[in-house]
KELOBA-411069 format. One record per residue (C-alpha): residue number from 1; chain; x, y, z. Coordinates in steps of 0.2 Angstrom, whole numbers. Layout:
R,num,cadena,u,v,w
R,NUM,A,X,Y,Z $
...
***
This chain:
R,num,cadena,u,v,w
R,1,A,544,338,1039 $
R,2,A,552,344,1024 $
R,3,A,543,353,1010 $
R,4,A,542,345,996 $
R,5,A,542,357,978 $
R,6,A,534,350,960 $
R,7,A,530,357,946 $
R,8,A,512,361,945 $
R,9,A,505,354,925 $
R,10,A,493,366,925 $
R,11,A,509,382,927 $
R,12,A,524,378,924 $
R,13,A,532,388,937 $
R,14,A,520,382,952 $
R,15,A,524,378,969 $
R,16,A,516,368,983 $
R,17,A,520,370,998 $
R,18,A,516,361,1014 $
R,19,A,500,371,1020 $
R,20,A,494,362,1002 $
R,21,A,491,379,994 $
R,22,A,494,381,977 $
R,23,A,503,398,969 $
R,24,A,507,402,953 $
R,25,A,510,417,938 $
R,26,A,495,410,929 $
R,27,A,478,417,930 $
R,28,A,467,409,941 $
R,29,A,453,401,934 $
R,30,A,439,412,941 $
R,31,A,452,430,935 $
R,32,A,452,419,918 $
R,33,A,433,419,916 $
R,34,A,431,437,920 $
R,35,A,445,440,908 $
R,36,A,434,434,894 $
R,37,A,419,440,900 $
R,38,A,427,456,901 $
R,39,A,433,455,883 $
R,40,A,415,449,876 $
R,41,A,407,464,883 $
R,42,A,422,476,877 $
R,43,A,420,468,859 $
R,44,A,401,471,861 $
R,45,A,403,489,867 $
R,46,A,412,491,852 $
R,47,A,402,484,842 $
R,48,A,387,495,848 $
R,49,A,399,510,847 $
R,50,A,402,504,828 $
R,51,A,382,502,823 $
R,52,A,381,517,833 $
R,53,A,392,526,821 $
R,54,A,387,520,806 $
R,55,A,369,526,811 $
R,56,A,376,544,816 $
R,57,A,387,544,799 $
R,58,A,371,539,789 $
R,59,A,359,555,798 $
R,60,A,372,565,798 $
R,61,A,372,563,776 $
R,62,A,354,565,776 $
R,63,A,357,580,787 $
R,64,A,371,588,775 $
R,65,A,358,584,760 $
R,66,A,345,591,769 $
R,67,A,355,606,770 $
R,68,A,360,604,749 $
R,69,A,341,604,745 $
R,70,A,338,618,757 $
R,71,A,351,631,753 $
R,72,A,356,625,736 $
R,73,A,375,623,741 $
R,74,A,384,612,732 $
R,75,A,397,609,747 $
R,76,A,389,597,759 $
R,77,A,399,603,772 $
R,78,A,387,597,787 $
R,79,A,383,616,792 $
R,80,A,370,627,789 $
R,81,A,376,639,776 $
R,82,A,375,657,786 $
R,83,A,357,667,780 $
R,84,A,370,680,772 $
R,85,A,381,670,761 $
R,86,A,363,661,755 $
R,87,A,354,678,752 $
R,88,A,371,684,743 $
R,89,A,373,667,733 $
R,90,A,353,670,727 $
R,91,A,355,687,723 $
R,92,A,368,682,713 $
R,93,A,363,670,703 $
R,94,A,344,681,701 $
R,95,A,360,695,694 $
R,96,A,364,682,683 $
R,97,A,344,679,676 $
R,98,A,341,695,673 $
R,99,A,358,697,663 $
R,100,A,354,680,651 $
R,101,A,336,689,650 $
R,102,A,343,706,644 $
R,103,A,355,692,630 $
R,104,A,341,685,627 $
R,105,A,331,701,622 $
R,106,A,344,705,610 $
R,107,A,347,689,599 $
R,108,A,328,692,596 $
R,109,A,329,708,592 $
R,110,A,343,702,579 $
R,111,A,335,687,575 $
R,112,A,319,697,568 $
R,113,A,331,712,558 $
R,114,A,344,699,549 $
R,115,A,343,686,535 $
R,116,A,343,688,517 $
R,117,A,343,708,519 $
R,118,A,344,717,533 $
R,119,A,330,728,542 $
R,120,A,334,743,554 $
R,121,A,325,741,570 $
R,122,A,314,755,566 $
R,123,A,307,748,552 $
R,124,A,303,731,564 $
R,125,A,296,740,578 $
R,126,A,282,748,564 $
R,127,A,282,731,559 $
R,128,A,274,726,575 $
R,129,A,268,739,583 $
R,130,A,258,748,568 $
R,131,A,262,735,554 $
R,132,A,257,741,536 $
R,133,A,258,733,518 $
R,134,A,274,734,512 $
R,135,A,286,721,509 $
R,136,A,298,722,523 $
R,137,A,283,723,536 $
R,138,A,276,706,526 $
R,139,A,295,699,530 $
R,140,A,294,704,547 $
R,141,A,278,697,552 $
R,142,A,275,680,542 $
R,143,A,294,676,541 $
R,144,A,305,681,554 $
R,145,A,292,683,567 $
R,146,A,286,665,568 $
R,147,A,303,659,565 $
R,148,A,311,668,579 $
R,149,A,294,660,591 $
R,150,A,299,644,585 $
R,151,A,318,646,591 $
R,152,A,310,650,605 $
R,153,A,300,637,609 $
R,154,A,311,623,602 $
R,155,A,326,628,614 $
R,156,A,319,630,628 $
R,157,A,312,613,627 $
R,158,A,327,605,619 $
R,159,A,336,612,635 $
R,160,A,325,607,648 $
R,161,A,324,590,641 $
R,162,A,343,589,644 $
R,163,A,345,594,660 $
R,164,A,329,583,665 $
R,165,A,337,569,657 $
R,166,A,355,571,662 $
R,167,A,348,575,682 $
R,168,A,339,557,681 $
R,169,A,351,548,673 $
R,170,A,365,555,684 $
R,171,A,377,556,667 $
R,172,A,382,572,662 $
R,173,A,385,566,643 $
R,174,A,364,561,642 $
R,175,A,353,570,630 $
R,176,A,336,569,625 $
R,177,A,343,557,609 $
R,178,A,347,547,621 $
R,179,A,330,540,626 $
R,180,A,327,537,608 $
R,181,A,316,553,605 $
R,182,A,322,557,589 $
R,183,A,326,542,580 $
R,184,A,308,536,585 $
R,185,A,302,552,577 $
R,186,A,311,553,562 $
R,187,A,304,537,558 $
R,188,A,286,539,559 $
R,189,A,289,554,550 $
R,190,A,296,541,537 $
R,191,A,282,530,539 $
R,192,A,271,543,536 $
R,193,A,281,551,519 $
R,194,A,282,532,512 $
R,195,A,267,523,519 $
R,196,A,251,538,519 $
R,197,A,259,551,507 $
R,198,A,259,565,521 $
R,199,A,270,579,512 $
R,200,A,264,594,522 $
R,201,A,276,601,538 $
R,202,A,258,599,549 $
R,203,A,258,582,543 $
R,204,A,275,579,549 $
R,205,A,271,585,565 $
R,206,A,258,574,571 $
R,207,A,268,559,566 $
R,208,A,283,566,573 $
R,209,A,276,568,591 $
R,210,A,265,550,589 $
R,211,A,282,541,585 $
R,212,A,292,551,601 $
R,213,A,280,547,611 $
R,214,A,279,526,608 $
R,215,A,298,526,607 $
R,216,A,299,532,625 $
R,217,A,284,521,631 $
R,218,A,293,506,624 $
R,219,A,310,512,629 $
R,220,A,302,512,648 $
R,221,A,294,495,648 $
R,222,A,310,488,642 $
R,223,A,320,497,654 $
R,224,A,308,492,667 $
R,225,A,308,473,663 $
R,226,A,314,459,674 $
R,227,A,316,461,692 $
R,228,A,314,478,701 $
R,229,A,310,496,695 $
R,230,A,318,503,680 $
R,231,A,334,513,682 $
R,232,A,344,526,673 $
R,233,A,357,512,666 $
R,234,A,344,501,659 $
R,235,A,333,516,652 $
R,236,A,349,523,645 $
R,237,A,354,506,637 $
R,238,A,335,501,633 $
R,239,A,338,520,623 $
R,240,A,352,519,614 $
R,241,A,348,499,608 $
R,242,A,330,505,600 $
R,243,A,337,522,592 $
R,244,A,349,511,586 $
R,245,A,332,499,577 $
R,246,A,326,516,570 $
R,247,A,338,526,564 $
R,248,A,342,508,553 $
R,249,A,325,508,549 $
R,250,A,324,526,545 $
R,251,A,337,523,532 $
R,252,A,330,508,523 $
R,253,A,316,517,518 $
R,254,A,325,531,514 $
R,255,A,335,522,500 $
R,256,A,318,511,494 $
R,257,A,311,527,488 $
R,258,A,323,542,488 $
R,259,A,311,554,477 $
R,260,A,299,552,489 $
R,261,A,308,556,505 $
R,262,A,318,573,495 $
R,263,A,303,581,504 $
R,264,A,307,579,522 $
R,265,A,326,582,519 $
R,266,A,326,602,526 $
R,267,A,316,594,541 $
R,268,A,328,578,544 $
R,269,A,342,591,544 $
R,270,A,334,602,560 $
R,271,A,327,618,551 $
R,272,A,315,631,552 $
R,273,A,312,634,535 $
R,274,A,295,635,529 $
R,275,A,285,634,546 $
R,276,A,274,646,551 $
R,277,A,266,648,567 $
R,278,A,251,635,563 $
R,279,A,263,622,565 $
R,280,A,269,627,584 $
R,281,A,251,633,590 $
R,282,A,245,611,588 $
R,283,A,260,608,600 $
R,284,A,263,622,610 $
R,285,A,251,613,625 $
R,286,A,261,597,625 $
R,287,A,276,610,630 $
R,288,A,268,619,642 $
R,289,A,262,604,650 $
R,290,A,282,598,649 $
R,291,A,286,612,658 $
R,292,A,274,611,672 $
R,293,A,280,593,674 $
R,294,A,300,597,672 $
R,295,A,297,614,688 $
R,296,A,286,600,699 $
R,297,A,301,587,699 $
R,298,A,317,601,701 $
R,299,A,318,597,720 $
R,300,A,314,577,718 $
R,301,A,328,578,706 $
R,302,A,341,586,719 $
R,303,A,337,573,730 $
R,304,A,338,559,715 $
R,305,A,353,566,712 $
R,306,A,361,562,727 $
R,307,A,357,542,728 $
R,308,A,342,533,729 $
R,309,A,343,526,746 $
R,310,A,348,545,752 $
R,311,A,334,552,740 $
R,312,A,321,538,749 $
R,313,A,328,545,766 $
R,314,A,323,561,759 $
R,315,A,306,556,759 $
R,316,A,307,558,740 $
R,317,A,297,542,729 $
R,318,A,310,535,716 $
R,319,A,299,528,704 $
R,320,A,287,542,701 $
R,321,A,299,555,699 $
R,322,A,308,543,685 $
R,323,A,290,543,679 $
R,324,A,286,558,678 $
R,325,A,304,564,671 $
R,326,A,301,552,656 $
R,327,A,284,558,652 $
R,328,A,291,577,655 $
R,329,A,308,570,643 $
R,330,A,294,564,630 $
R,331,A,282,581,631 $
R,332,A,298,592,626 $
R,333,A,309,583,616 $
R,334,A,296,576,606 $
R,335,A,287,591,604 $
R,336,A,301,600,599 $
R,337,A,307,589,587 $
R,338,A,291,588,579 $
R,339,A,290,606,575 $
R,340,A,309,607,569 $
R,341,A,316,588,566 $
R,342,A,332,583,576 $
R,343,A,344,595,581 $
R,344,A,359,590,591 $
R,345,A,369,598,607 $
R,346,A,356,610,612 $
R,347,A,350,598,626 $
R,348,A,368,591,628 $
R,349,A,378,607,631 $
R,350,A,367,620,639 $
R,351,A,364,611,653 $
R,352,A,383,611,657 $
R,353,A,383,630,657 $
R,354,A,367,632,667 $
R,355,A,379,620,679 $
R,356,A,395,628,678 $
R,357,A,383,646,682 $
R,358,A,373,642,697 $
R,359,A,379,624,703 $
R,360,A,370,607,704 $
R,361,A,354,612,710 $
R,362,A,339,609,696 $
R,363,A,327,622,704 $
R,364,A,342,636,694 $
R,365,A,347,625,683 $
R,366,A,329,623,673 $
R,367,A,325,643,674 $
R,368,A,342,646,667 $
R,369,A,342,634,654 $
R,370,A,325,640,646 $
R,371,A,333,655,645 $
R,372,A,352,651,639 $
R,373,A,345,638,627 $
R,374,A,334,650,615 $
R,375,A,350,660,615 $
R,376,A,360,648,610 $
R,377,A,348,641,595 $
R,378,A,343,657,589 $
R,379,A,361,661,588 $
R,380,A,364,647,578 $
R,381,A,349,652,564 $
R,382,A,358,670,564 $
R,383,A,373,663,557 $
R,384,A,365,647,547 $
R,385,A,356,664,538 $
R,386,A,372,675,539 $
R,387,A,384,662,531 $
R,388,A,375,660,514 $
R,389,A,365,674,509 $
R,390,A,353,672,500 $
R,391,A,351,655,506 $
R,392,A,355,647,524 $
R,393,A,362,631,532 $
R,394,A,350,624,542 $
R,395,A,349,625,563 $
R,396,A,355,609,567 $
R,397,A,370,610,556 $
R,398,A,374,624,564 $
R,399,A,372,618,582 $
R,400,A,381,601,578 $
R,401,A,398,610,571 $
R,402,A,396,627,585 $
R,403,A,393,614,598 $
R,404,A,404,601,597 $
R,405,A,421,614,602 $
R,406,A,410,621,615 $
R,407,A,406,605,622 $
R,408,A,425,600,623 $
R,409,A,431,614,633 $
R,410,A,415,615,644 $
R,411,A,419,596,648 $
R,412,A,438,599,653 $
R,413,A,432,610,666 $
R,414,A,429,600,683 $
R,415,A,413,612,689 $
R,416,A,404,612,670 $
R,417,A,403,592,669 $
R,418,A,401,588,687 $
R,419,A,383,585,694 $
***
């Protein structure tokens, strides 16, 4: 019986022969199935393989900030740092301390014997030590002495606000202005010079502080209104939009009655002219509590610093770190401002140098910054007194033209505006 050959529709290049068995180059239908079976469980191994590695990418960056907020490294490299390269990189940067500390030391020391005349530093050792009544002894101890406090006081918490600030807000070009601090102060300060007649610095002061601190409250609620928790973009906005409000209002009043306001011109200016230290002692508890806040939030902040999600990984809570930043921001700036009036680039610009010194981690970056700050606004009163004997330009004219250059070149430098 002869075979007969067709064509097979299913192959194309089937052949039957006479047994009745079918061949073919296709795929039976039973290797088919496996074939796609197969394939559905290599595309799910993969796609275990790819959640799995997401997972492992996602420890291994808590892992690598774990490692940040322990050794203070500013490379996440995903390592432990060795024991010896941290203890050298510590002993550095404590080198480094001790160094601003001995600076710091010295602008005093040159802050107390220069102004209008010179003392020796003999004569300002008596002065302290065994103080008699003679004039330069008199100059010594109610002038320079509570000025040079007030330096003191007013840069270091002018340069802690900044670095808090700038840590929270992840934006190295934040200030404490920036919340609205000092606008909000300036104009209470109006309000109280127009409105009740205050025309005493202690006056000021109370007013001052009082319009700080309801500036930031309403800067937060604004920030925080709408859907979810406040962040740094909305407070920074919320900041700038009602600074904005003030400083307007500020100025209206200003012009209605200029006579009146002639008084608080040396304080609207930033100076330290005419203070004595009854008007720091009211306010020094509100910046000691602003620094107790700012040390207790340095290692929330590193983890801030590196994202929320990663932060919350962390085991870090968001929210109350923003909250208690804000009320840390508002002790200090406000405090400061009150005592002096708004001076500029002091909480702007240390903070870069305390960054471009040790690197991104808050827990150096606060000691060094209540250090370098005095320096740098003491500094700035020296050559305010030096530049027009007898008379003076006031602190925050000084600091706005000094650090404004400094600023420029600190910011072309990749390591001094990184965070």
């Amino acid at each position: 019986m002869t075979a007969v050959t067709a064509t097979s529709p299913g192959t194309g290049d089937g052949r039957k022969t006479g047994e009745g068995q079918q061949t073919g180059r296709g795929e039976p239908p039973g290797r088919g199935e496996q074939g796609s079976r197969g394939e559905q469980g290599s595309r799910g191994e993969q796609g275990s393989r790819g959640e799995q590695g997401s997972r492992g990418e996602q420890a291994g960056q808590v892992r690598q900030a774990r490692g940040r907020l322990g050794s203070g490294d500013s490379a996440a490299t995903g390592t432990k740092a060795p024991a010896r390269g941290v203890a050298r990189r510590h002993s550095v940067r404590a080198a480094g301390f001790l160094i601003a500390l001995a600076a710091l030391a010295l602008v005093v020391m040159v802050s107390i014997s220069v102004g209008a005349r010179d003392i020796p530093p003999a004569v300002v050792w008596d002065a302290l030590v065994s103080p008699a009544d003679i004039d330069d002894h008199h100059v010594v101890r109610e002038l320079r002495l509570p000025r040079t406090v007030m330096g003191l006081a007013v840069g270091a918490a002018l340069g802690v606000a900044g670095a808090l600030i700038q840590a929270l807000a992840r934006n190295p070009l934040a200030d404490p202005g920036i919340l609205g601090v000092n606008a909000g102060a300036a104009f209470s300060v109006a309000v109280g010079v127009g409105v009740f007649g205050v025309g005493s610095i202690s006056g000021y002061i109370w007013f001052a502080f009082a319009g700080a601190l309801i500036v930031t409250v309403a800067v937060y609620l604004i920030g925080a209104a709408g859907r979810g928790p406040a962040d740094p973009v909305r407070l920074v906005l919320a900041g700038v939009a009602l600074g904005a409000v003030m400083s307007g209002l500020t100025s209206a009043m200003v012009l209605l009655d200029p006579q009146a306001f002639d008084q608080m011109r040396n304080w609207n200016a930033g100076s330290f002219v005419g203070r004595n230290l009854d008007v720091v002692g009211p306010v020094l508890p509100f910046l000691a509590a602003g620094m107790v806040l700012a040390v207790l939030s340095a290692r929330a902040l590193n983890a801030v610093a590196l994202g929320e999600d990663l932060a919350a990984s962390l085991g870090a809570n968001v929210t109350r770190t923003r909250v208690v930043v804000v009320i840390a921001v508002t002790l200090l700036a406000g405090g400061a401002t009150a005592i002096a009036g708004p001076i500029v680039f002091v909480g702007l610009m240390i903070p870069h140098v305390a960054r471009w010194i040790v690197g991104p981690d808050q827990r150096w970056i606060l000691p060094y910054t209540v250090v370098l700050a005095p320096i740098l606004m003491l500094s700035a009163d020296i050559l305010g007194r030096v530049l027009m004997r007898p008379g003076e330009v006031p602190v925050g004219i000084v600091t706005a033209f000094v650090g404004a250059p400094v600023l420029i070149v600190l910011i072309r430098r990749t390591k001094a505006s990184g965070l």
